[in-house]
C-alpha positions in Angstrom: -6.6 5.7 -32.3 -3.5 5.4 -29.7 -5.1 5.0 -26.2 -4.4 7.7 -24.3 -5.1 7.7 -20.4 -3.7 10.1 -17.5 -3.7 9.5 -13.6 -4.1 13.0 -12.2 -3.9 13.2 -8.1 -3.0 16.4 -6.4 -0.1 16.6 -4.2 -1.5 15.6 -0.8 0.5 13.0 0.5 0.2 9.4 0.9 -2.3 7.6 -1.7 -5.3 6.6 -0.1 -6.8 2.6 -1.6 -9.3 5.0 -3.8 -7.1 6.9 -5.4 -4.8 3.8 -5.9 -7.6 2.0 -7.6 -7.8 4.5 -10.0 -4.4 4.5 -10.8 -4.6 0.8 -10.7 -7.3 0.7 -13.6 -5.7 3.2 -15.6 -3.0 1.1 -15.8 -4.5 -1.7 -16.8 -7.2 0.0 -19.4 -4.0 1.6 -21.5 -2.5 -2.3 -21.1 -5.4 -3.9 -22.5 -5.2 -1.3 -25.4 -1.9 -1.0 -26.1 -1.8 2.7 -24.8 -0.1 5.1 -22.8 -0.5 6.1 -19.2 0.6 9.8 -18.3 1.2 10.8 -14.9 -0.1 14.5 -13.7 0.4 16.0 -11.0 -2.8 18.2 -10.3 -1.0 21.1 -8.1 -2.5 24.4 -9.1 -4.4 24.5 -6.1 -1.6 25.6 -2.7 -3.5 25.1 -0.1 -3.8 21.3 -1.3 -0.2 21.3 -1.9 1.8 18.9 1.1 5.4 19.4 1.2 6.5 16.1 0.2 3.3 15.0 -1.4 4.4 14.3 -4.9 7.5 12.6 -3.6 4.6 10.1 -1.4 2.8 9.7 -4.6 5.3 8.4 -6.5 7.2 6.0 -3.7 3.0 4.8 -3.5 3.1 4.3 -7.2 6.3 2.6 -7.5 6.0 0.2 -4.5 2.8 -0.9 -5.8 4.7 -1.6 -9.3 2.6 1.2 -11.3 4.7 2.0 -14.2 3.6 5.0 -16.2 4.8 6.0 -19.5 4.8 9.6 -19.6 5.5 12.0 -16.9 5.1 13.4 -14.4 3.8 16.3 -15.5 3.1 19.1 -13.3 -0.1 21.6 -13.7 2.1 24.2 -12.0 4.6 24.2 -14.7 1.8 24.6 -17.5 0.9 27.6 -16.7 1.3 29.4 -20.1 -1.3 26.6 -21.8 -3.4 27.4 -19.3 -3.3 30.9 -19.7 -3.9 30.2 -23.5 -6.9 28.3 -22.6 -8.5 31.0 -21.3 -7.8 33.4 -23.6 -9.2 30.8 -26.3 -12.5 30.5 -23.9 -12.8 34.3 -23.5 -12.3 35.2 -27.1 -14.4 32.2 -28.7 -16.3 30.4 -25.9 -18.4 32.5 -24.2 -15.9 33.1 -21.1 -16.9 36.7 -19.4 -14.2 38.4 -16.9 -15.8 39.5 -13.5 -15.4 43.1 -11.6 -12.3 41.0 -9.7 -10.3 40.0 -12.5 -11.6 36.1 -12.7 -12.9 34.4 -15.7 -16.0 32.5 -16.0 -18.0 30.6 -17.9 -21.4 31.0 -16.8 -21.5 29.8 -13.1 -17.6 27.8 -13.7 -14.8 29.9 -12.6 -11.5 29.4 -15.2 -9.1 32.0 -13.7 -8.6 33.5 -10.2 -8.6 36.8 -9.3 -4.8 36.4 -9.8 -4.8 35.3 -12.9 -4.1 31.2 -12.0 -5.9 28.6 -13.5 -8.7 26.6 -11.3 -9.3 22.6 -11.4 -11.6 23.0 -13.8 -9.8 25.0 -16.6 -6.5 23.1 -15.9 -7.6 19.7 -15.9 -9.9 20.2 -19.4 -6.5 22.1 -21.2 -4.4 19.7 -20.2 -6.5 16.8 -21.5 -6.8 18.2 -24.7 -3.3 18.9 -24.9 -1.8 15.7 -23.7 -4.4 13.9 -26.1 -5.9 12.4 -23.6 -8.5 9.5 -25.3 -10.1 8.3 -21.9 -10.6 9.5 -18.8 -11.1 6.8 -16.1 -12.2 8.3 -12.5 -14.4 7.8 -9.4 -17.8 8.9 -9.5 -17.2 11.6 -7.1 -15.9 13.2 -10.1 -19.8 12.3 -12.1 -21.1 16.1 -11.6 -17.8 17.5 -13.1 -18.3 15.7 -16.7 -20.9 18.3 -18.1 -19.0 21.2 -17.0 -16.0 20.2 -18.5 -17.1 18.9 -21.6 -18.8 23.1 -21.8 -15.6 24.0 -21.3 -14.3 21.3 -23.2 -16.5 23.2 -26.2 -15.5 26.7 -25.1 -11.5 25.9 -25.5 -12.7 24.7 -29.5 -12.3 20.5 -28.3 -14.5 17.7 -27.4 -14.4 15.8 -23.5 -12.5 12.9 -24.0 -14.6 10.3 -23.2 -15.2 9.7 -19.8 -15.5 6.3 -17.6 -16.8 6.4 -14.0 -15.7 3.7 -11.2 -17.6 3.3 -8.0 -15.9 4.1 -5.3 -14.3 2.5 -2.1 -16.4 3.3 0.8 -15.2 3.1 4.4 -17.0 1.3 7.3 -19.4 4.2 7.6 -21.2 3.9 3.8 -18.7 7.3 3.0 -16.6 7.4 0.4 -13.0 6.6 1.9 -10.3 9.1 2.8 -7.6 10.0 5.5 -10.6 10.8 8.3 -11.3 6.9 8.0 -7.6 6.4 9.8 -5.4 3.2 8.0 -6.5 3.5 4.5 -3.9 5.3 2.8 -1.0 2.9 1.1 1.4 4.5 3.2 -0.5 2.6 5.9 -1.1 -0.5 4.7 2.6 -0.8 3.8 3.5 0.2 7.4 1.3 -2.5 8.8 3.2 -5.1 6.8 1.2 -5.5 3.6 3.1 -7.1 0.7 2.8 -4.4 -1.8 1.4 -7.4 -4.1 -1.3 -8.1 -2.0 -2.3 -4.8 -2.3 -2.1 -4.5 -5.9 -3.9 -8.0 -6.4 -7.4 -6.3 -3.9 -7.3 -3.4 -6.4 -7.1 -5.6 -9.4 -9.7 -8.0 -8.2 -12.0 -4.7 -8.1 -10.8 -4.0 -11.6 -13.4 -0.8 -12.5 -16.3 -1.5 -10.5 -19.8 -0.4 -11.3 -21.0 0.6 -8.2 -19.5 1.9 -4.8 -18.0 -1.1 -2.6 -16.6 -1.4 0.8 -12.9 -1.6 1.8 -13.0 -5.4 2.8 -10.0 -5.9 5.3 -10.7 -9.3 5.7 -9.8 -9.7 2.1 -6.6 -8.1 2.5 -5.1 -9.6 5.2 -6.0 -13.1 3.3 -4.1 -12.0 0.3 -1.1 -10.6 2.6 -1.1 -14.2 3.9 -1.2 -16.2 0.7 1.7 -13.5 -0.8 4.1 -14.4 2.2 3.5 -18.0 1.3 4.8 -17.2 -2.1 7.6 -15.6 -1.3 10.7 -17.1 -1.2 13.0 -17.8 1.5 15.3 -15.1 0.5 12.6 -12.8 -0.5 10.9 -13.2 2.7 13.7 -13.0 5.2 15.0 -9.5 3.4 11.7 -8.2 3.4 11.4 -9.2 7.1 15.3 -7.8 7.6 16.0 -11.4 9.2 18.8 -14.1 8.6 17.8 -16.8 5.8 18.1 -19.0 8.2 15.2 -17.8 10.4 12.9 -18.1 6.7 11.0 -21.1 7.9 10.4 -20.0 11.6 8.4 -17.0 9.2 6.4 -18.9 7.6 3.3 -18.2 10.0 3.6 -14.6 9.8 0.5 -12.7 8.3 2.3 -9.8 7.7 5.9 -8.5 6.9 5.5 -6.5 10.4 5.0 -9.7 12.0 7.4 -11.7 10.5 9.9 -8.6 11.9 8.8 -9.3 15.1 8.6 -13.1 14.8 12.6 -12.1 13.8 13.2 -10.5 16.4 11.2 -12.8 19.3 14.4 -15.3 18.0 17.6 -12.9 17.3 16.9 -10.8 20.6 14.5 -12.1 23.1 13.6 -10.1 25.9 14.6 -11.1 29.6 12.3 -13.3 31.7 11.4 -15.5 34.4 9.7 -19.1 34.0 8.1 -21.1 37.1 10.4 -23.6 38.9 7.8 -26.3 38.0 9.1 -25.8 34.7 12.6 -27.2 35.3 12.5 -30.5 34.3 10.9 -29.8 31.1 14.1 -27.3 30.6 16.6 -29.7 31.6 15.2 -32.5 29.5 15.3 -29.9 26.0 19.1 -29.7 27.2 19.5 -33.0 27.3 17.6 -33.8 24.0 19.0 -31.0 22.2 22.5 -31.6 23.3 22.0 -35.2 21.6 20.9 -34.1 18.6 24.1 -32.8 17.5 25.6 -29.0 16.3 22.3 -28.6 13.6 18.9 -29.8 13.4 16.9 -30.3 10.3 12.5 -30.6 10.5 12.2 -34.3 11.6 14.5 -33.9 14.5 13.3 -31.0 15.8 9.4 -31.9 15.4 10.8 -34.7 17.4 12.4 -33.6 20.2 9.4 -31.2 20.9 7.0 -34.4 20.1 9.0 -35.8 23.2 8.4 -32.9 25.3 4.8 -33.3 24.7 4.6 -36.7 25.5 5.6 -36.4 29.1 3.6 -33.5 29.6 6.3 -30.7 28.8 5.7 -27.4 29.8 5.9 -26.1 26.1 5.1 -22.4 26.9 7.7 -22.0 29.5 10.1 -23.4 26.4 8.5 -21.0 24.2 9.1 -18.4 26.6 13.1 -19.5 27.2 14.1 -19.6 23.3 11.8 -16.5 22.3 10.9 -14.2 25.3 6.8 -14.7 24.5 4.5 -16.8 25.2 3.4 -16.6 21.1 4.9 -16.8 18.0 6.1 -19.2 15.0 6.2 -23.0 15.6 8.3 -23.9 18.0 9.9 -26.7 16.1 10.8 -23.9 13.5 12.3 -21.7 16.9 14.4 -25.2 17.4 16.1 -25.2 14.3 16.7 -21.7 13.5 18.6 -21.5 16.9 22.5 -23.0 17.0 22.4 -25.3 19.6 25.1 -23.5 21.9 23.0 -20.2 21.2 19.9 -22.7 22.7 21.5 -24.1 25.6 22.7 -20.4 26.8 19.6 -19.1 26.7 18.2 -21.9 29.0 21.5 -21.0 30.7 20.4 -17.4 31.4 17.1 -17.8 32.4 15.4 -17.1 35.8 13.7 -19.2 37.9 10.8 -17.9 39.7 10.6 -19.5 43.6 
């Protein structure tokens, strides 16, 4: 038997970390198995349709490097099957038409009033006609397994068989979703998360038995140990910075703070340093000016070791080359910088009386 799996979100927008585990363990369940992933897109219900929702799926999907092999496929245009579905269900399964037009099967509605196909009766014709072999989901979806393996029946098929995954829970013990505020992968990826530190949390989880909580903390370590794998050329165009500002990165948890760390050197803002911090100014000028046109490590940990040893004012240097009083290494500030780039901003400062 060819393993057959399907990731089936509905239009909505933005994935949110649940929804992109699932994806993530169909993936890898029709991987282990030599299979095939489909990709549906679960739209037959408008008022859950977001303009631009499908389009935020897919830029989710690909971003987190979630190939799929077939698709997507859109409930909407499968309307006919489903149609055929019913009439299969009404004819053979037991299906009964109400006073309003919809069809049901016992207490399970299959067709509106106007004739469209619900969740229910979609999702069950589709599987059977895509030959779906497994169907990997939260456990939100638990209560929906016995219904749709009746109509499952009713449609002259069997269920494919079904596997359940706990679910991410947000700091409240509820199952996670947009009210929760940052979770969506939109999100993360707008706070800087490498896409593969993302997709390395949701593997870790892999299909977990029971419902676990979305641990930050473990994210932002992974972001942090995929920056340190990067390379200098992946991490100063994923940071939209020079190559040459790559090691003054290096600190950055994430890709929206290597940006800024980026821009704290290309374009530092304006500002004023105390006059007690003069001499420790004019003896960078003089060490720097010594040290010739370019700098590598050793010499500029050692001008800034000099600094320090006569009681340099550090942070007001800090503040000169970058605008803040935070940000990468200093020494790292030191070398990125030309030296006649260095000298003019010391140049331009002002001095507070």
């Amino acid at each position: 038997m060819t393993v057959r799996v399907r990731f089936a979100p509905s239009p909505t927008g933005s994935l949110h970390l649940g929804n992109a585990l699932t994806a993530v363990a169909n993936r890898r369940f029709a991987d282990e198995r030599d299979g095939t992933l489909v990709l549906r897109i679960d739209d037959t219900d408008p008022a859950r349709v977001v303009p631009g929702g499908e389009a935020a799926i897919i830029g989710d999907l690909t971003w987190l490097g979630i190939s799929w092999d077939e698709g997507p496929l859109r409930q909407s245009d499968r309307a006919s099957l489903h149609a055929t579905a019913a009439e299969t269900a009404e004819r053979e399964g037991g299906a009964r038409r109400d006073p309003d037009g919809s069809l049901r099967l016992g207490d399970v509605t299959l067709l509106r009033p106007d004739g469209s196909a619900t969740y229910q009766l979609a999702s069950v014709a589709d599987d059977l006609d895509l030959r779906i072999t497994h169907v990997i989901r939260g456990a939100d979806h638990r209560a929906n397994e016995d219904v749709q393996q009746r109509i499952a029946r009713a449609l002259g098929g069997e269920l494919p068989e079904v596997v359940h995954h706990g679910l991410l829970l947000g700091e409240d013990g509820r199952k996670l979703s947009k009210r929760h505020g940052h979770v969506s992968v939109a999100d993360v990826r707008d706070e800087g998360v490498p896409a593969s530190a993302v997709r390395t949390y949701l593997e870790e989880l892999g299909l977990p038995s029971h419902d676990v909580h979305l641990d930050r903390a473990r994210i932002g370590r992974l972001s942090i140990d995929a920056i340190s794998a990067m390379s200098d050329e992946e991490l100063t165009a994923a940071a939209d910075a020079p190559l040459a500002l790559a090691r003054a990165l290096r600190g950055a948890r994430t890709l929206t703070e290597a940006r800024e760390m980026a821009r704290q050197i290309e374009s530092p803002l304006r500002v004023t340093v105390p006059r007690t911090a003069v001499p420790t100014l004019e003896r960078f000028v003089e060490l720097r000016t010594a040290s010739g046109p370019t700098l590598d490590e050793a010499g500029a940990r050692s001008v800034i070791r000099e600094l320090k040893a006569v009681g340099g004012d550090l942070k007001a240097l800090r503040l000169a080359l970058t605008g803040t009083e935070r940000g990468p290494e200093l020494w790292t500030v030191v070398v990125a910088l030309p030296v006649q780039e260095a000298l003019a901003r010391i140049e331009r400062l002002e001095i507070a009386d």
